[in-house]
Each structure stands twice: as C-alpha cells, then as structure tokens.
N, CA, C and O atoms as CSV, one atom per row, in Angstrom:
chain,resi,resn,atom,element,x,y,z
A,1,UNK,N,N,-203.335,95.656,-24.617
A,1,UNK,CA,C,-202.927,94.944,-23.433
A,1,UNK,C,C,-201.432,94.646,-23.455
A,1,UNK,O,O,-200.873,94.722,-22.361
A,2,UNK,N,N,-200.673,94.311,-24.536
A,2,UNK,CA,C,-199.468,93.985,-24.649
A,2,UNK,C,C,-198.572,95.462,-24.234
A,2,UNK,O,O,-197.521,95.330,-23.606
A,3,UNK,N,N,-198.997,96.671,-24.575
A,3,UNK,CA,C,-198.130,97.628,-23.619
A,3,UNK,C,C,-198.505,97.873,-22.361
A,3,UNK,O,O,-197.716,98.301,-21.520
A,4,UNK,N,N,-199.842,97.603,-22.107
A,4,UNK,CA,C,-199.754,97.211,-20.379
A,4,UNK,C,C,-198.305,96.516,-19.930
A,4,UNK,O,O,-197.168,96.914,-19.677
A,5,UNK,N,N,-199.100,95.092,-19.985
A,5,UNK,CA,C,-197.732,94.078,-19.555
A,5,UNK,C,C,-196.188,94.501,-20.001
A,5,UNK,O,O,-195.346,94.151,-19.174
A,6,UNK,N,N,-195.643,95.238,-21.241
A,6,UNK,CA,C,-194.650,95.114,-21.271
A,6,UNK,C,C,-194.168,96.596,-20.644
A,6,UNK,O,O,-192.990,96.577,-20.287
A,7,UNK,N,N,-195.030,98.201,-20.391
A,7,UNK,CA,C,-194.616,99.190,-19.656
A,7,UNK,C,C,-194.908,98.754,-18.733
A,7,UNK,O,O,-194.052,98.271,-17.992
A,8,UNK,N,N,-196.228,98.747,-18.407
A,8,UNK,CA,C,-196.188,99.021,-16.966
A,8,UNK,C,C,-196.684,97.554,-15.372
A,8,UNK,O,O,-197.057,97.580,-14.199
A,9,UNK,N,N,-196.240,96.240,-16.740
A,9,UNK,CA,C,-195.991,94.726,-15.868
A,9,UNK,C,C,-196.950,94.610,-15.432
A,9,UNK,O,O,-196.747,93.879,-14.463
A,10,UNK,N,N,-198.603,94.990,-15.494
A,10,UNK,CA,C,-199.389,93.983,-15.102
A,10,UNK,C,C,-200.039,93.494,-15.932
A,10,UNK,O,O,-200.102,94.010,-17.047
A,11,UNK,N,N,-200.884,92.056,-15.538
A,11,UNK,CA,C,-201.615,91.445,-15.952
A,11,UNK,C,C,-202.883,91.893,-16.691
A,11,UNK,O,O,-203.475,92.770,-16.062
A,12,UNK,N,N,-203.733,91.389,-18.360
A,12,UNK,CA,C,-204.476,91.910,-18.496
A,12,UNK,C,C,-205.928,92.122,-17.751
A,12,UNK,O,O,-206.738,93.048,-17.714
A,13,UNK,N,N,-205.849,90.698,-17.131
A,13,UNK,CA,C,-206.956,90.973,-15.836
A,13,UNK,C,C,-207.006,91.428,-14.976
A,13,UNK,O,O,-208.080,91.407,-14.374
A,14,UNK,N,N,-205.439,92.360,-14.207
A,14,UNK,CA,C,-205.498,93.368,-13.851
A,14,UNK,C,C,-206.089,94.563,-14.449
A,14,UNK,O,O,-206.806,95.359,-13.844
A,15,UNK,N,N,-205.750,94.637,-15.652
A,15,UNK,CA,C,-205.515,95.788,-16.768
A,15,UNK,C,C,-207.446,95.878,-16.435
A,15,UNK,O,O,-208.031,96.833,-15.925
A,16,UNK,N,N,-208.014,94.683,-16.875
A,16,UNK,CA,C,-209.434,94.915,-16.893
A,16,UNK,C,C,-209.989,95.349,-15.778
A,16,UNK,O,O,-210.501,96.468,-15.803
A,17,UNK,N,N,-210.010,94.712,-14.777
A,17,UNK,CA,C,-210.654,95.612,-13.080
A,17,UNK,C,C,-210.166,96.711,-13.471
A,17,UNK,O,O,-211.008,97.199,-14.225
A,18,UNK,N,N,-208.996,97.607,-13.366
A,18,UNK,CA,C,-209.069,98.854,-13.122
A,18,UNK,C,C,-209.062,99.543,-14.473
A,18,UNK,O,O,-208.233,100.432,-14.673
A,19,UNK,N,N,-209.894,99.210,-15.378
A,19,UNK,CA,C,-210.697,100.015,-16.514
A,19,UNK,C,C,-211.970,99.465,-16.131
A,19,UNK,O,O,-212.857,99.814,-16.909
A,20,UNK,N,N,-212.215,98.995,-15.538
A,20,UNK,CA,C,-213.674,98.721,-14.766
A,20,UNK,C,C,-214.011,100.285,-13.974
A,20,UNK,O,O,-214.786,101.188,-14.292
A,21,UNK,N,N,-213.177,100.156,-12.962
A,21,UNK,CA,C,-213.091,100.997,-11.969
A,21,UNK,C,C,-213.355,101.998,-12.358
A,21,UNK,O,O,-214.310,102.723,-12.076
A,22,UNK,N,N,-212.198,102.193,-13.325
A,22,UNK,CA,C,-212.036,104.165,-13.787
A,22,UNK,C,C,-213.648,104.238,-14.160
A,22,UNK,O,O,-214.252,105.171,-13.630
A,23,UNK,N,N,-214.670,103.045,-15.313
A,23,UNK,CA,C,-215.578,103.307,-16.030
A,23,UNK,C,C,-216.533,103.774,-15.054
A,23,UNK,O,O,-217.182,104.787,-15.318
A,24,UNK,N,N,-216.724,103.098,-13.834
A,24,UNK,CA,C,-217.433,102.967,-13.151
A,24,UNK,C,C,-218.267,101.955,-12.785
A,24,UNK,O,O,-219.239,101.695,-12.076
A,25,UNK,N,N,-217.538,101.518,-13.511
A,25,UNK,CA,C,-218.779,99.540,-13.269
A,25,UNK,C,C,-219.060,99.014,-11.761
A,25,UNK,O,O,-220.035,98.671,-11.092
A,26,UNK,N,N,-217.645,99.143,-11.601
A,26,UNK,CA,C,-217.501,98.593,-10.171
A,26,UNK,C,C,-216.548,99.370,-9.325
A,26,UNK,O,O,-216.160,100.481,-9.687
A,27,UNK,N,N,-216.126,98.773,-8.117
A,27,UNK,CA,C,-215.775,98.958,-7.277
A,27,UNK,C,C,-214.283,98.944,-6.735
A,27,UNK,O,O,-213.695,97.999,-7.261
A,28,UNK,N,N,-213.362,99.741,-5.766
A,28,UNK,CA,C,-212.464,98.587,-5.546
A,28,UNK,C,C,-212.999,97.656,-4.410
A,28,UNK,O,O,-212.683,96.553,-3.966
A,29,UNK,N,N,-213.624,98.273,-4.233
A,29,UNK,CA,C,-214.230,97.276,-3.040
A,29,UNK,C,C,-214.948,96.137,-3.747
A,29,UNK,O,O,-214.603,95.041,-3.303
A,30,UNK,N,N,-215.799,96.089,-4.669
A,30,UNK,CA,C,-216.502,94.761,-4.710
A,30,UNK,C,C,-214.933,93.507,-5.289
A,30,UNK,O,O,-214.834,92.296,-5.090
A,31,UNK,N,N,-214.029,94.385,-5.955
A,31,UNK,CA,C,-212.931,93.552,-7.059
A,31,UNK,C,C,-212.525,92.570,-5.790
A,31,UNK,O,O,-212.664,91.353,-5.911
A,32,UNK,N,N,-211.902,93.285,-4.288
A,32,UNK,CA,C,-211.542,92.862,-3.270
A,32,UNK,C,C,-212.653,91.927,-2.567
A,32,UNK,O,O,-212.310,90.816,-2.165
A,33,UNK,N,N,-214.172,92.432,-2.397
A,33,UNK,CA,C,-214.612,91.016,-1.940
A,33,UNK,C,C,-214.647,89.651,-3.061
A,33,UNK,O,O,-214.698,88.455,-2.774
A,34,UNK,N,N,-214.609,90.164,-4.138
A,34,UNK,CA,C,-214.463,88.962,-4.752
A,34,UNK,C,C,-213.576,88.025,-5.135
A,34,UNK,O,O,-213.789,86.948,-5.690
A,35,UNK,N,N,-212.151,88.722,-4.657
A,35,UNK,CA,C,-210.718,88.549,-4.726
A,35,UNK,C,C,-211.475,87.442,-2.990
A,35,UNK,O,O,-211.473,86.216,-2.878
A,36,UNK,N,N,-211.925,88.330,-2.104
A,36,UNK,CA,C,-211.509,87.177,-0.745
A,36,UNK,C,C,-212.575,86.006,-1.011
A,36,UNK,O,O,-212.164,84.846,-0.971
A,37,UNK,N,N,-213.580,86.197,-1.212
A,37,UNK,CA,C,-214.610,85.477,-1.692
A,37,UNK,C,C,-214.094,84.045,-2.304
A,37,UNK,O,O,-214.332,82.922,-1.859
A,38,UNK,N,N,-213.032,84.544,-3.875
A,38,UNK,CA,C,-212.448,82.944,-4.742
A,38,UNK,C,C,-211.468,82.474,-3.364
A,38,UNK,O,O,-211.387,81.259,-3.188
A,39,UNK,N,N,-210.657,83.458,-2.298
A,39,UNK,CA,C,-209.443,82.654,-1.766
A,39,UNK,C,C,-210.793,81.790,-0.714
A,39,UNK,O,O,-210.683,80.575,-0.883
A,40,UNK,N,N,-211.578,82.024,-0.055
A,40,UNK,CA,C,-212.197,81.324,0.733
A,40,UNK,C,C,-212.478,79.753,0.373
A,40,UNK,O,O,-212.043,78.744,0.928
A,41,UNK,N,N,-213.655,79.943,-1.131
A,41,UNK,CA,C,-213.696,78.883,-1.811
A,41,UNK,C,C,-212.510,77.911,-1.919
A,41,UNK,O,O,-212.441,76.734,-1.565
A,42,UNK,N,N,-211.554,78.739,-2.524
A,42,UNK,CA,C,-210.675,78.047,-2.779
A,42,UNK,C,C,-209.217,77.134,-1.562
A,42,UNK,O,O,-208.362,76.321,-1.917
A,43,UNK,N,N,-209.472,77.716,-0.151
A,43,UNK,CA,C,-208.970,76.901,0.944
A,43,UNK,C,C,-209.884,76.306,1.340
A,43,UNK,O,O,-209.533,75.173,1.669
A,44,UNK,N,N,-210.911,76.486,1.485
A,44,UNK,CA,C,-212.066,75.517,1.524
A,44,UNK,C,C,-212.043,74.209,0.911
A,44,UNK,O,O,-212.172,73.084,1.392
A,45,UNK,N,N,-211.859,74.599,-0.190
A,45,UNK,CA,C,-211.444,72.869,-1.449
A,45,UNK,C,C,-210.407,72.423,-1.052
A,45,UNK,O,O,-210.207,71.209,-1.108
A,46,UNK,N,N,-209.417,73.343,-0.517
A,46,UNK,CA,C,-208.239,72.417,-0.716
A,46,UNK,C,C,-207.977,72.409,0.797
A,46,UNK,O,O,-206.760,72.575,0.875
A,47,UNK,N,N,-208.333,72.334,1.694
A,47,UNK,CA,C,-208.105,72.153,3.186
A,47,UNK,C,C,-207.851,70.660,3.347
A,47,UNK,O,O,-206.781,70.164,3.696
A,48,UNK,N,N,-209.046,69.966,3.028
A,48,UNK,CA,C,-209.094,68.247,3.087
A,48,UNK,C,C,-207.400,67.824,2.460
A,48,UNK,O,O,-206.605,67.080,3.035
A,49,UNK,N,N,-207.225,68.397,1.414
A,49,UNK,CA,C,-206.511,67.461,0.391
A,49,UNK,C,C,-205.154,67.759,1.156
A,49,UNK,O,O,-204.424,66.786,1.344
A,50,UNK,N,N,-204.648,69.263,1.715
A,50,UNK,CA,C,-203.710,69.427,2.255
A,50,UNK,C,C,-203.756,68.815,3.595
A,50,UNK,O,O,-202.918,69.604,4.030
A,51,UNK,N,N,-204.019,68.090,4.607
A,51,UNK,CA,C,-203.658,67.585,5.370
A,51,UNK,C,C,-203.954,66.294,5.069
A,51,UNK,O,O,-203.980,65.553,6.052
A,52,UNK,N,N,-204.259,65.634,3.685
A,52,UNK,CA,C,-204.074,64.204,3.672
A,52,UNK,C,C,-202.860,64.278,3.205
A,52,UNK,O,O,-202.134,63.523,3.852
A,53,UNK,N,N,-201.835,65.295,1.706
A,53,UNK,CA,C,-200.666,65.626,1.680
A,53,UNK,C,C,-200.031,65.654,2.925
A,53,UNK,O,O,-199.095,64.857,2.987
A,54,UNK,N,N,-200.157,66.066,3.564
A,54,UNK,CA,C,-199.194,66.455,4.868
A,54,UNK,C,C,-199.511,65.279,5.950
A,54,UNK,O,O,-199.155,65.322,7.128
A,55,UNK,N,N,-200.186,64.306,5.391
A,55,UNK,CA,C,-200.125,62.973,6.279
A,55,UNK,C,C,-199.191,61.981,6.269
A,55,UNK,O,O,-198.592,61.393,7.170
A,56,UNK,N,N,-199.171,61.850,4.180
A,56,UNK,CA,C,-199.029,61.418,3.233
A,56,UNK,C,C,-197.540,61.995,2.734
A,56,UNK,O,O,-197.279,61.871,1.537
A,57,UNK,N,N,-196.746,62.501,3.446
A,57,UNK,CA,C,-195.323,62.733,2.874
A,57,UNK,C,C,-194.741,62.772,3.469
A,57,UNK,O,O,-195.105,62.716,4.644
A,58,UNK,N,N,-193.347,62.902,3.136
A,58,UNK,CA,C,-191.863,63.164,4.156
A,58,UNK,C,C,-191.349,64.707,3.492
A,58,UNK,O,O,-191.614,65.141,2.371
A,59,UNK,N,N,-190.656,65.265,4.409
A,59,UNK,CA,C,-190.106,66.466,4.261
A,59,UNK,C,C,-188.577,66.221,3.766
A,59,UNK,O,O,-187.813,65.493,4.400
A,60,UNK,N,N,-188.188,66.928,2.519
A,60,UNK,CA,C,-187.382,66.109,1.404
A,60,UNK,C,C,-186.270,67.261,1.755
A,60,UNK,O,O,-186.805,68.251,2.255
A,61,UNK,N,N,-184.956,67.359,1.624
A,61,UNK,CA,C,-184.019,68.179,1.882
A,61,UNK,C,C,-183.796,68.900,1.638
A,61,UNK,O,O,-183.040,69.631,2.278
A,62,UNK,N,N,-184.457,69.248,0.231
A,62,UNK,CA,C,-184.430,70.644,-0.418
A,62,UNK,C,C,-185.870,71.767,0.248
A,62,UNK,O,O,-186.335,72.741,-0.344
A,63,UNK,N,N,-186.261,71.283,1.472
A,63,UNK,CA,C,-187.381,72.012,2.090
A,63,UNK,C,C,-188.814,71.575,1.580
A,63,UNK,O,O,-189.616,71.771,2.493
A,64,UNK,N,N,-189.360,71.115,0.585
A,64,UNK,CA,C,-190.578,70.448,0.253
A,64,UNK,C,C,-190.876,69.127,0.650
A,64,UNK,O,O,-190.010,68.478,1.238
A,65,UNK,N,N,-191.760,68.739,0.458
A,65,UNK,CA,C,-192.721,67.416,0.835
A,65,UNK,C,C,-192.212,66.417,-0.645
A,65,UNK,O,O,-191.781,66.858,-1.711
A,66,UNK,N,N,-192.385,65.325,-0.347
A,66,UNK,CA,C,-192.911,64.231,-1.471
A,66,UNK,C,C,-193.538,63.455,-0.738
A,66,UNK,O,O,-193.617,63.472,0.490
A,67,UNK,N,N,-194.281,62.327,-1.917
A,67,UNK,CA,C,-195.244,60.975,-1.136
A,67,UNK,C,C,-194.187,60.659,-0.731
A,67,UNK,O,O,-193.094,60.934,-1.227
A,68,UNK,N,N,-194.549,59.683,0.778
A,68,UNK,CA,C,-194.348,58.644,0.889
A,68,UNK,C,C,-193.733,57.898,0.301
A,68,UNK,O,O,-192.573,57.619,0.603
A,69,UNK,N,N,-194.458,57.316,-0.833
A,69,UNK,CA,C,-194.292,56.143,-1.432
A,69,UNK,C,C,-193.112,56.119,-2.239
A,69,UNK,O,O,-192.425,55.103,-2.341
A,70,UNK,N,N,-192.764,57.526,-2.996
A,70,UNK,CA,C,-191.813,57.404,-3.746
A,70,UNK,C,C,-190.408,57.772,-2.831
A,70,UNK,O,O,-189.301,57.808,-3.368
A,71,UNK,N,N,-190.610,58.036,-1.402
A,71,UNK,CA,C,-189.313,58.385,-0.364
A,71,UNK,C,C,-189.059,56.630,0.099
A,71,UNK,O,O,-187.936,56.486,0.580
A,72,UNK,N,N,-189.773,55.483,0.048
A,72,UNK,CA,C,-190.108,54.674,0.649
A,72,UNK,C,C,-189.245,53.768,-0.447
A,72,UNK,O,O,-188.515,52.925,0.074
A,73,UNK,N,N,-189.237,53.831,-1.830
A,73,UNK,CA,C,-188.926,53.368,-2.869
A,73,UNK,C,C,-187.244,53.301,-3.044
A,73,UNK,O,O,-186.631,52.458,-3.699
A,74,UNK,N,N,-186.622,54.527,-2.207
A,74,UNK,CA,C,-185.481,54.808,-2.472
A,74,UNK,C,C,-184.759,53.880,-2.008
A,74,UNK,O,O,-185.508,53.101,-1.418
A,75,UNK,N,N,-183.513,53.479,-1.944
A,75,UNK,CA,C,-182.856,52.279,-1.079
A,75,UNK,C,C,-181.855,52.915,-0.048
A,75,UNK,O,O,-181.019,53.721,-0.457
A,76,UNK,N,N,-181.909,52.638,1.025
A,76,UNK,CA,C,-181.320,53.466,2.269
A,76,UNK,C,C,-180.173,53.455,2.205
A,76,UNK,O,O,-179.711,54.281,2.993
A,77,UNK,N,N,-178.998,52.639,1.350
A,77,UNK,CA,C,-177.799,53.349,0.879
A,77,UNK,C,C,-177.812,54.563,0.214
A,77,UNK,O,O,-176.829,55.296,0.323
A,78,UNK,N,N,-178.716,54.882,-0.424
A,78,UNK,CA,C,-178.625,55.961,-1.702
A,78,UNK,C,C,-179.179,57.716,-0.492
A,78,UNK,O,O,-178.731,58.863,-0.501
A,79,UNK,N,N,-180.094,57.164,0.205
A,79,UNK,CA,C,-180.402,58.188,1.489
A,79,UNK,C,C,-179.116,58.738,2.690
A,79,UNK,O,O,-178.732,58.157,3.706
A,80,UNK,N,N,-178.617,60.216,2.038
A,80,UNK,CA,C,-177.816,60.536,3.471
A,80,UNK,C,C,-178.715,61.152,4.121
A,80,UNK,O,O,-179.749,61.746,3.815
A,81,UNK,N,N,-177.959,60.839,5.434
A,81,UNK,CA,C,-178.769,61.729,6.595
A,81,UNK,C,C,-178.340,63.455,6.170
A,81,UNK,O,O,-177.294,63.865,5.667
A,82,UNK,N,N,-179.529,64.202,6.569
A,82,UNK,CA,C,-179.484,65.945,6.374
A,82,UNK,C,C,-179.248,66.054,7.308
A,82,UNK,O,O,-179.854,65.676,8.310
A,83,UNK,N,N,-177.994,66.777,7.173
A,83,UNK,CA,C,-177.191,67.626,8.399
A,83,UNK,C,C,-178.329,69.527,8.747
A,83,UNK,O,O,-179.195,70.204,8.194
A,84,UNK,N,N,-177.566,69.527,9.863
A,84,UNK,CA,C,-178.259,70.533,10.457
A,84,UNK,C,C,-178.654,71.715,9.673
A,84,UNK,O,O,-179.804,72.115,9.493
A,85,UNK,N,N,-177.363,72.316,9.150
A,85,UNK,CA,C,-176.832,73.288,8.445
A,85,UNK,C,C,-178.276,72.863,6.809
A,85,UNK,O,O,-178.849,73.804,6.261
A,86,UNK,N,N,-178.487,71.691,6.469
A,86,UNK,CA,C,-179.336,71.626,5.403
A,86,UNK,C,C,-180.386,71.637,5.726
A,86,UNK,O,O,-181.192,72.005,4.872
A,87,UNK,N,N,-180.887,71.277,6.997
A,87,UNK,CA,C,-182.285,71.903,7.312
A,87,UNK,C,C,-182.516,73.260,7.139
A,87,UNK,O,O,-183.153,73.662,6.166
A,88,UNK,N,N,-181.920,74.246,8.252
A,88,UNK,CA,C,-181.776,75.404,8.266
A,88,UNK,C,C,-181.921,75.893,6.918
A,88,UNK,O,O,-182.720,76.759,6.562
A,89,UNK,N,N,-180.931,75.155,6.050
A,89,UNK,CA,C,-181.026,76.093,4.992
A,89,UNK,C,C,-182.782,75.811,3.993
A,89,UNK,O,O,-183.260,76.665,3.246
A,90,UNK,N,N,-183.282,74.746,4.214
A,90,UNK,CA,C,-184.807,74.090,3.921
A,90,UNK,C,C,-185.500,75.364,4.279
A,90,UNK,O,O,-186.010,76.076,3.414
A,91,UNK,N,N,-185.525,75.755,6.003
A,91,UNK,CA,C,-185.981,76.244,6.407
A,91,UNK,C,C,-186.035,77.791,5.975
A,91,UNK,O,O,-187.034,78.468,6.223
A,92,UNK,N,N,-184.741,78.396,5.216
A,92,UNK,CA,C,-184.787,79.442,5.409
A,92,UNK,C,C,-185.919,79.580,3.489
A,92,UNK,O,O,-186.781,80.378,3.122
A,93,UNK,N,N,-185.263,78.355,2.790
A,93,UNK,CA,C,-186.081,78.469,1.466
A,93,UNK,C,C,-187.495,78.865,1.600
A,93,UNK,O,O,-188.108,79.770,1.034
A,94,UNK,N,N,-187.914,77.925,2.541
A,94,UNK,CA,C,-189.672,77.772,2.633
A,94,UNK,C,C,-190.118,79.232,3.525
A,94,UNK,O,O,-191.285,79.595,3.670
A,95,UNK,N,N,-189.209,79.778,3.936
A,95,UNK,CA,C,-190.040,81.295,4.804
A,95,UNK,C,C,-189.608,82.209,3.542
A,95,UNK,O,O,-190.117,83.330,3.556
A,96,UNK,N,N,-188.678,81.894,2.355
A,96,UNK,CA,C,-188.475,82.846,1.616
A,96,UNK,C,C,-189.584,82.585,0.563
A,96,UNK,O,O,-190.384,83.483,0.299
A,97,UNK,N,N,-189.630,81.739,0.140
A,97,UNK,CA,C,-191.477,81.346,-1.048
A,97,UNK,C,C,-192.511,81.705,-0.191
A,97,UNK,O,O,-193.315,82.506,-0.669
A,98,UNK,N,N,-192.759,81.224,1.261
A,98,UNK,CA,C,-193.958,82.039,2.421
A,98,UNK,C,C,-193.764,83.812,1.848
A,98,UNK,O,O,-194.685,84.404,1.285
A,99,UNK,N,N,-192.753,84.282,2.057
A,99,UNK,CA,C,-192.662,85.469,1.617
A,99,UNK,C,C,-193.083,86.490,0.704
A,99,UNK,O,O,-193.564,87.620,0.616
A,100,UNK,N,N,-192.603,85.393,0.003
A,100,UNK,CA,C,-192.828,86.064,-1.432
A,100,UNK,C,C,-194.295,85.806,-2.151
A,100,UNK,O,O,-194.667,86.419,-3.152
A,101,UNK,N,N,-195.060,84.796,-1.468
A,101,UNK,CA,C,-196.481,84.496,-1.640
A,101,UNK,C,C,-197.090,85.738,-0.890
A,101,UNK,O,O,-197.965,86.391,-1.458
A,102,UNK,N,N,-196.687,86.059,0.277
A,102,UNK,CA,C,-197.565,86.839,1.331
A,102,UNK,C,C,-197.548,88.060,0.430
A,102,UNK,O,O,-198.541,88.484,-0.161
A,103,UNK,N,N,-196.363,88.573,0.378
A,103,UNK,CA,C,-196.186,89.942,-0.520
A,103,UNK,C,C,-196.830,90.279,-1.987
A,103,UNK,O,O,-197.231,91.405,-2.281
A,104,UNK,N,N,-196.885,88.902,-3.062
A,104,UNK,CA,C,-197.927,88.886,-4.004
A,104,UNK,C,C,-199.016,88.883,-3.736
A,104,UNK,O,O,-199.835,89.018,-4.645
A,105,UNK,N,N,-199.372,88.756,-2.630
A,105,UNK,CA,C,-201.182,88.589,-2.705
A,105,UNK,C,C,-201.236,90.121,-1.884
A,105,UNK,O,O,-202.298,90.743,-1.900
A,106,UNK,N,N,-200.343,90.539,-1.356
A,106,UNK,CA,C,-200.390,91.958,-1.086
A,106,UNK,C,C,-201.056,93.201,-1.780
A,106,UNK,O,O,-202.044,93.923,-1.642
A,107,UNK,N,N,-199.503,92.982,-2.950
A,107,UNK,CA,C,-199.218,93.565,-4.344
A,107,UNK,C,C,-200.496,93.636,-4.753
A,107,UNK,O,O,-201.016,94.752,-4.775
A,108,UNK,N,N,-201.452,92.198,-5.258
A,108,UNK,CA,C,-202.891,92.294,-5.907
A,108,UNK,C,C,-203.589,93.330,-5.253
A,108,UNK,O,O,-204.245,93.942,-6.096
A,109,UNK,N,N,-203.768,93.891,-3.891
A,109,UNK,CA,C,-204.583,94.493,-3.555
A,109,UNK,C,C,-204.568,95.883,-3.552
A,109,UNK,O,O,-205.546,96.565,-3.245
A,110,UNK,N,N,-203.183,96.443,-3.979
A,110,UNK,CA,C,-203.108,97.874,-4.170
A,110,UNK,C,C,-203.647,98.501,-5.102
A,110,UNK,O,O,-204.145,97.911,-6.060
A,111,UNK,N,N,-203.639,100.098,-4.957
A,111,UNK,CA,C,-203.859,100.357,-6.320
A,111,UNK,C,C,-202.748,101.368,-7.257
A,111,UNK,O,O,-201.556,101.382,-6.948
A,112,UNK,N,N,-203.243,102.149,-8.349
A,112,UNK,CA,C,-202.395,101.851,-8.806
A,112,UNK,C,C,-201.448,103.188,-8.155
A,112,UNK,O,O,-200.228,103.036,-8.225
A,113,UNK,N,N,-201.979,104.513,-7.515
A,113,UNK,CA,C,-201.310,105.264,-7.021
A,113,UNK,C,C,-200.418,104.585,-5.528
A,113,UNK,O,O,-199.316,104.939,-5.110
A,114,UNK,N,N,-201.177,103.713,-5.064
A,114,UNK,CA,C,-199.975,102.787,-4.217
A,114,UNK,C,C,-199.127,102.439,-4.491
A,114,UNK,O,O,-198.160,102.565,-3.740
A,115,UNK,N,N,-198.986,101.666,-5.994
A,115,UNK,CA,C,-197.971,100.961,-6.382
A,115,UNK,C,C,-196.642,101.921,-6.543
A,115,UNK,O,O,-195.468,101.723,-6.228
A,116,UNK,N,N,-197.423,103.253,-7.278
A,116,UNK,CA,C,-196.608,104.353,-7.498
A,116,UNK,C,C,-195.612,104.523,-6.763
A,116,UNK,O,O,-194.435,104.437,-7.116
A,117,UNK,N,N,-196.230,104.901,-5.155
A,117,UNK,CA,C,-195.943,105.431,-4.279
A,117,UNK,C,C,-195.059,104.886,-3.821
A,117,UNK,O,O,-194.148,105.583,-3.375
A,118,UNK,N,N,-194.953,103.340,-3.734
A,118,UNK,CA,C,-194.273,102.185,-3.345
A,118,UNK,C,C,-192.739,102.066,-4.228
A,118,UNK,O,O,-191.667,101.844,-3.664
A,119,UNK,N,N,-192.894,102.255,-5.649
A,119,UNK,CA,C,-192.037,102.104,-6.445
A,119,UNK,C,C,-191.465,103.198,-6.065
A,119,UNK,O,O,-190.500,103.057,-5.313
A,120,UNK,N,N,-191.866,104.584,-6.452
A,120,UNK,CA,C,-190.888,106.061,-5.723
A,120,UNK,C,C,-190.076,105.797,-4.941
A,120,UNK,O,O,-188.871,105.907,-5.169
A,121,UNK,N,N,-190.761,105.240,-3.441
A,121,UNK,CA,C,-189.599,105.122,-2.246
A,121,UNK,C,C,-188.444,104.052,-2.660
A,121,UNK,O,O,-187.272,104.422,-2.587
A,122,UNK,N,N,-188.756,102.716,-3.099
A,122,UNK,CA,C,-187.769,101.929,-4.141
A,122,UNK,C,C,-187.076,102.598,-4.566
A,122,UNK,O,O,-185.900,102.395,-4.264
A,123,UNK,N,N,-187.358,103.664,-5.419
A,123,UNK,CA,C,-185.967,103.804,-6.294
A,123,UNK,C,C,-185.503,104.868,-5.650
A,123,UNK,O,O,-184.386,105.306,-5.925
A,124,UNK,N,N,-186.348,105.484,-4.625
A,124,UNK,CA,C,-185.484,106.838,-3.476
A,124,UNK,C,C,-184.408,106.023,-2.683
A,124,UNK,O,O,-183.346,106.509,-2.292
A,125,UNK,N,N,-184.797,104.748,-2.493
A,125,UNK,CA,C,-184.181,104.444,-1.132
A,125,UNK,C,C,-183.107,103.518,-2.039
A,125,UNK,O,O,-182.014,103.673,-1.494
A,126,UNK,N,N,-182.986,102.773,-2.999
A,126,UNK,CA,C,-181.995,101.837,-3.570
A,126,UNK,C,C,-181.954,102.245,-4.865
A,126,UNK,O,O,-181.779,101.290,-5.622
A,127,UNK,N,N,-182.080,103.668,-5.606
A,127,UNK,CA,C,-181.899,103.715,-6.711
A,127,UNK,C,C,-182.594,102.940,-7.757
A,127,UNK,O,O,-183.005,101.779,-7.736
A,128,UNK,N,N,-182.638,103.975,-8.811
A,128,UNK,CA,C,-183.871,103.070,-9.961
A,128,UNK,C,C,-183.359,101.846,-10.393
A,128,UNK,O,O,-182.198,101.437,-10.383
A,129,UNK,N,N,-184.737,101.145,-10.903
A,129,UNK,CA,C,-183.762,99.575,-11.109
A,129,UNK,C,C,-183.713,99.521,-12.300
A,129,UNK,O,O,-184.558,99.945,-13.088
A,130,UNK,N,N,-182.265,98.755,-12.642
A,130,UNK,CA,C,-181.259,98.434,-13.696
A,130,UNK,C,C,-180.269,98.949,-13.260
A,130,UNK,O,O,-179.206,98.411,-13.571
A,131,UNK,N,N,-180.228,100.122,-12.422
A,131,UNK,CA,C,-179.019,100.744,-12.055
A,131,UNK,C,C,-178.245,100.584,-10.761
A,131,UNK,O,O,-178.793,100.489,-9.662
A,132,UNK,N,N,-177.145,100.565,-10.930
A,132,UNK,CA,C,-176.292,100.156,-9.363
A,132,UNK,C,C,-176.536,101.375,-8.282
A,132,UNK,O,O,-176.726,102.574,-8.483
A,133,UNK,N,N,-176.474,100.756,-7.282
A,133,UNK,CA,C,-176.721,101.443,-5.669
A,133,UNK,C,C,-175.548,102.080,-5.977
A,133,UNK,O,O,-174.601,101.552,-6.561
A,134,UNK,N,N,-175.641,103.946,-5.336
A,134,UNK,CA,C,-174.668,104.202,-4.825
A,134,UNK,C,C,-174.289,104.220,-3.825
A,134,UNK,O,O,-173.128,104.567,-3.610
C-alpha cells in the first residue's frame, strides 16, 4: 500500500475497492451506491445540527462562521467594521473550498483509466507537473 500512496497518490481504501473490482467481488457500481448511500446518511445526521450552527453564529471576516457567544464576548473597540473589498475577498475563499470539495468528491468517483485520461490532457495542456509552462 505504501507504493500505492507514494506512486500513484491514492488512498489504501481506494487501493482496496479497485482490487475488489479487478477480483471481481464487486462492482463499480455497487462501490458508488454505497459511496451515495454513507453521503445520504450522513446529511441526514447532520442537516438538524447545520441549521442550528447557522442560527447560532456570525459570519467572521475571514469567510467562516463562529458561535455567537464567543463573537458576543469580544469588546466592540477591538471589532472593525469589514470593508467591502474583505467580504468579497470571504466570498471568493468560501466558493474556492465549495470548489475544491465539489471536485474531490468528483475525483472519488472516477476510475482509474479516467484519472489517466484526465492527467494526460493536464500535462498536454500545462505541461507535466514539477515542470514550468512553456
């Protein structure tokens, strides 16, 4: 497993589904309903808790949430007002982590001649990486 992760960067529980696969155990299809299956469960659990969070906080300048309680604690000398320009920039953080979440849970679902395929055009279109664009 350790030259998995260190050639070819995935996870060993990646590594395991697709020596599943090749064996024949399973599926990619069943790996994927069971991949949507845990996310269901798992917004399911946490649906409640995220909109008592999101009842329960202020939107902090660096683009995230905190309680209440500890924004409430601060003393309103020590609080500047966020200028425009620092929202925006909040804003642009939180669509760039949205991003980069959407695209990992992507990534999980390929396989591995996708990934291939994906990496090829990468290094067709911006050169292999470590190395500078020409």
């Amino acid at each position: 497993m350790a030259w998995l992760r260190d050639n070819v960067q995935i996870a060993p529980s990646r590594a395991y589904e697709l020596i599943a696969i090749a064996d024949g155990r399973t599926t990619l299809e069943e790996i994927r309903e069971g991949y949507q299956e845990r996310n269901q469960r798992r917004q399911e659990k946490n649906k409640e808790a995220r909109e008592v969070f999101k009842e329960d906080s202020v939107l902090h300048r660096n683009g995230f949430r905190r309680n209440q309680p500890t924004a409430q604690k601060q003393s309103a000398q020590n609080q500047k007002p966020v200028s425009e320009a620092e929202k925006q920039a909040a804003l642009q953080r939180r669509q760039v982590l949205a991003l980069r979440f959407e695209v990992s849970a992507l990534v999980e679902k390929l396989t591995i001649s996708e990934l291939e395929a994906i990496k090829e055009f990468i290094n067709t279109k911006f050169g292999k990486v470590g190395q500078a664009a020409a």
